[in-house]
Structure formats: structure tokens, C-alpha cells
C-alpha positions in Angstrom: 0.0 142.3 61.8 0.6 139.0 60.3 3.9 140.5 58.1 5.2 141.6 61.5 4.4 138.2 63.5 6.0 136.3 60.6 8.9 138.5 60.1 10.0 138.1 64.0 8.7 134.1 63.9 11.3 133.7 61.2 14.1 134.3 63.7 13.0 132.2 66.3 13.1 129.4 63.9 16.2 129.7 62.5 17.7 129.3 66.2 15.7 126.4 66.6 16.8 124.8 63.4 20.4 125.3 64.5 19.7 123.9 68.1 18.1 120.8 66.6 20.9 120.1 64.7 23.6 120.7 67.3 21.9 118.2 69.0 22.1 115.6 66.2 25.9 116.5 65.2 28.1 113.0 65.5 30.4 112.7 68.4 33.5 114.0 68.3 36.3 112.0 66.9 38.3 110.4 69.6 42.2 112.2 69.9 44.3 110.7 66.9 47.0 107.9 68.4 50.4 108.6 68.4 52.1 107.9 65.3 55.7 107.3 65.8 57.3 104.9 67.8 58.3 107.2 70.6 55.6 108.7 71.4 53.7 105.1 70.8 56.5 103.7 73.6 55.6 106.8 76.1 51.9 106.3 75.8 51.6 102.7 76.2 54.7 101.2 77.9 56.0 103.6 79.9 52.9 105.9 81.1 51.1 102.7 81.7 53.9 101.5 83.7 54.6 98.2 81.6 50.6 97.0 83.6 48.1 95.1 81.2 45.0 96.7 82.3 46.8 100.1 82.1 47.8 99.1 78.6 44.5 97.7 77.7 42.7 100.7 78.4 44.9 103.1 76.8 45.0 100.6 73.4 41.8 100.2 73.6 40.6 103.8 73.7 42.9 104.4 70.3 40.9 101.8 68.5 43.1 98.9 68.8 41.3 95.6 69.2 42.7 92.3 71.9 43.3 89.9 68.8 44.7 87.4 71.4 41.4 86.3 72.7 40.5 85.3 68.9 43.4 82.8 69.1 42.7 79.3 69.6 46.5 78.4 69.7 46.6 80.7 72.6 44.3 78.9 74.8 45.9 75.1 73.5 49.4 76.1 74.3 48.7 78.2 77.4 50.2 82.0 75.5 50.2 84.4 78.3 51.1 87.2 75.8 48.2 89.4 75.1 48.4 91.6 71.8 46.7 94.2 70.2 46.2 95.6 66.7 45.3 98.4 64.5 46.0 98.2 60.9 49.8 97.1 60.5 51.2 98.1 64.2 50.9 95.9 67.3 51.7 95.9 70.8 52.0 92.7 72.7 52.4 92.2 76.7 54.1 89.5 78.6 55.1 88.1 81.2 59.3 87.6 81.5 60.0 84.1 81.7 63.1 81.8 83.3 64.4 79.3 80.9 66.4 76.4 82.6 68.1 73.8 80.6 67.4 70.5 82.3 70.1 67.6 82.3 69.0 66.1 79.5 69.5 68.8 77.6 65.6 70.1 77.7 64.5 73.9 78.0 62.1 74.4 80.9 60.0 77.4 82.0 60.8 77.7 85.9 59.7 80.6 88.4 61.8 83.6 88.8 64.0 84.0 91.4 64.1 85.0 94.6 60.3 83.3 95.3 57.6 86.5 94.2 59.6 87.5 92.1 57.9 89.1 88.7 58.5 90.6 85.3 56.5 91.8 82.2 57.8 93.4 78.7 55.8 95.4 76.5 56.5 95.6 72.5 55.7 97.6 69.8 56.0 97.0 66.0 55.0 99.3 63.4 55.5 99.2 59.4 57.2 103.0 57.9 59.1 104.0 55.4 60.9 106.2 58.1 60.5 106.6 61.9 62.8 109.0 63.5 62.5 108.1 67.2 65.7 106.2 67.8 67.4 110.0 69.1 64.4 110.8 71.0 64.9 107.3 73.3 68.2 107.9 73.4 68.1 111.2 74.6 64.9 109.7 76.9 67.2 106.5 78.3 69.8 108.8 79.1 72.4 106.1 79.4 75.5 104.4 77.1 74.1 102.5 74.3 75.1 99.4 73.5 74.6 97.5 70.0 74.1 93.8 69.3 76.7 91.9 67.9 74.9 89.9 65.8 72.2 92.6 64.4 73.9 92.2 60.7 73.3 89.0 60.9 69.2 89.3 61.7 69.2 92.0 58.7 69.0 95.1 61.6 69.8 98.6 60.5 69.4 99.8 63.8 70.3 97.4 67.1 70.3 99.6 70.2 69.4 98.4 74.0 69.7 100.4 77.5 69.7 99.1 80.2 69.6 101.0 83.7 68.0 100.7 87.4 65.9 103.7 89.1 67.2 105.9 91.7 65.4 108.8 92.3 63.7 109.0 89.6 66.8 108.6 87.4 68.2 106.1 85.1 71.3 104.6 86.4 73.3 102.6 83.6 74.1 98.7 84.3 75.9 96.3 82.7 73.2 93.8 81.2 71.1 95.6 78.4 69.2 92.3 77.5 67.9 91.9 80.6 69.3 88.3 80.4 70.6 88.1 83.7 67.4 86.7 85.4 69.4 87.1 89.0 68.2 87.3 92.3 70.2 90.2 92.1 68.9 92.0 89.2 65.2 91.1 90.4 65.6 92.8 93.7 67.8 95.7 92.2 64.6 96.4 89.7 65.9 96.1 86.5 64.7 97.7 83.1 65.7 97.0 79.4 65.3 98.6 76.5 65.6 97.3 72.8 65.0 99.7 69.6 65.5 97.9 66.2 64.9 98.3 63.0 64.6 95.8 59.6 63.7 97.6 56.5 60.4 99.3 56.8 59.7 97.4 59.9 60.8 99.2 63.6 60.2 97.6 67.0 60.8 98.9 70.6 60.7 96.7 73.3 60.8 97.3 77.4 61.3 94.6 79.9 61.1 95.2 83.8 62.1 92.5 86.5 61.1 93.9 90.1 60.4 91.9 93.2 56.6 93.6 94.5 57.0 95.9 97.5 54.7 94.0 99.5 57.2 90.8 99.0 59.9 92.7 99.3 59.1 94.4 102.5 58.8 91.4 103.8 
């Protein structure tokens, strides 16, 4: 009898051994980030509809840490810019701002125009040897590219912007790719830019929006 109560004991056991240690197993990993610059751009610019605490939270659940509020220059100089890093990549919100040359031939930060009016960019810069997302925005923008004269000049390989309005739910190509024409016009019209570049092993991808809010617009 005590053969037979240890040979069906022996079982038992062995389930409870692999129950215990289910139940001390690590959590899982959390999803990998995205790894090229496209998919980086979908994720957190676009899906997050160019908002910081949309941003924030999807950055943040890919393991990329706020170094802005580590900055002390930040807080002397007023930086409204907010970005975040993992390893060599970055990507950094704003706010668009309105430069105004004064009469004596200063630069001045004044508010958008008409009054409400807002804008925020997001960027993204990673360090590969190769990145092969620049066909993928273009086939996302959908629009005519245009190039920047100068890029040669700045040591770009690639120079590409887009810039376009929405219209049901489509991008509509306009005239200003670098988004700067800070115009009542193009506030109220909701304008979008897009700049893909590239400098060696170093690629960057920027989006800027100006909108006017609906609530101020409505009104």
C-alpha cells in the first residue's frame, strides 16, 4: 500500500511543481518598438495625432525615458520642447513658433495668427547604417515631393518634404512644404508638413501641423 500511495503522490507533485513555477515565471517582455523610421513616424507622430500625452504614453511604454525634465537649461531658458530617448534615437515635441523680425532688426517669438491659433511638430532621429523608409512615406504622403535646395550644402543625401491639407481623409498637395508660411490662411486651412532627411548614418523625419481648434474655430 505505501508503493501504490507513493507511486500516484508522485504525479500530483509534479503538477504542483509546474504550477508553482508558472506562477514565479518573469513577466512577459513588453512588444519590441518599431525599428525603422517609418514605422517609428506611424506609431508616435501620426497614431498619436502629433498630442504630447499621446506621445508620452506610447514612448514611454517602449522604454524611452523624458530626458527633458533632467535639463536645467530647459527650465532657465523656458524650452517647451519635450524629448525622449532610448539608446541613440530620439523623439522630441514642440510647439510651432512665429518669428517676427522687430525694427531693429531683432527676432521675436509672437503668437500665431488668427488669435487661438496653434501648432506642434514631432521629430524623430535615429543612427543606421541603412533605413529604407523614405519609399514607404512617400507612398504614405501620397503627394509631389519636393527637395531642398540647399540639402548639399547641409551634407543631406536625402532632402524630401510634403506638404498637403486633409479632405476627407485624404492628403491634398499645397504649395508650402516647410510649413513656413505661418498664415492666417494656412492656420485655418489645417496645414501639415513633412521632412525626411538623411546625413550619413544619421536619418530624421519630422511632422508639423498648424490647425486653428474646433472649438475656436466654430466660433
Amino acid at each position: 500500500m505505501r508503493k501504490a500511495g507513493f507511486i500516484i503522490l508522485m504525479p500530483v507533485l509534479a503538477v504542483l511543481a509546474v504550477l508553482s513555477g508558472c506562477a514565479h515565471q518573469p513577466p512577459a517582455p513588453p512588444p519590441e518598438p518599431p525599428k525603422t523610421l517609418f514605422a517609428m513616424f506611424q506609431k508616435y507622430c501620426v497614431t498619436t495625432g502629433n498630442e504630447r500625452e499621446a506621445m508620452a504614453k506610447a514612448l514611454s511604454a517602449d522604454g524611452y525615458v523624458d530626458r527633458s525634465a533632467q535639463s536645467v537649461l530647459r527650465q532657465i531658458m523656458d524650452i517647451q520642447s519635450i524629448t525622449w530617448q532610448k539608446g541613440k534615437d530620439s523623439v522630441i515635441w514642440g510647439p510651432v513658433t512665429n518669428n517676427k523680425i522687430t525694427a531693429d532688426g531683432k527676432k521675436e517669438i509672437v503668437p500665431l495668427e488668427p488669435p487661438g491659433a496653434k501648432g506642434d511638430w514631432c521629430s524623430i532621429r535615429i543612427h543606421r547604417e541603412h533605413d529604407d523608409s523614405q519609399s514607404a512615406i512617400a507612398k504614405w504622403a501620397g503627394i509631389p515631393v519636393k527637395h531642398r535646395r540647399q540639402a548639399a550644402e547641409f551634407g543631406d543625401e536625402i532632402s524630401d518634404f510634403y506638404g498637403f491639407r486633409l479632405e476627407n481623409g485624404k492628403h491634398i498637395a499645397i504649395e508650402n512644404y516647410e510649413l513656413t508660411d505661418r498664415s492666417p490662411e494656412a492656420v485655418m486651412a489645417g496645414t501639415w508638413g513633412v521632412f525626411l532627411y538623411k546625413r550619413g548614418t544619421e536619418y530624421g523625419l519630422s511632422m508639423s501641423h498648424l490647425y486653428m481648434p474646433k472649438s475656436d474655430k466654430a466660433s
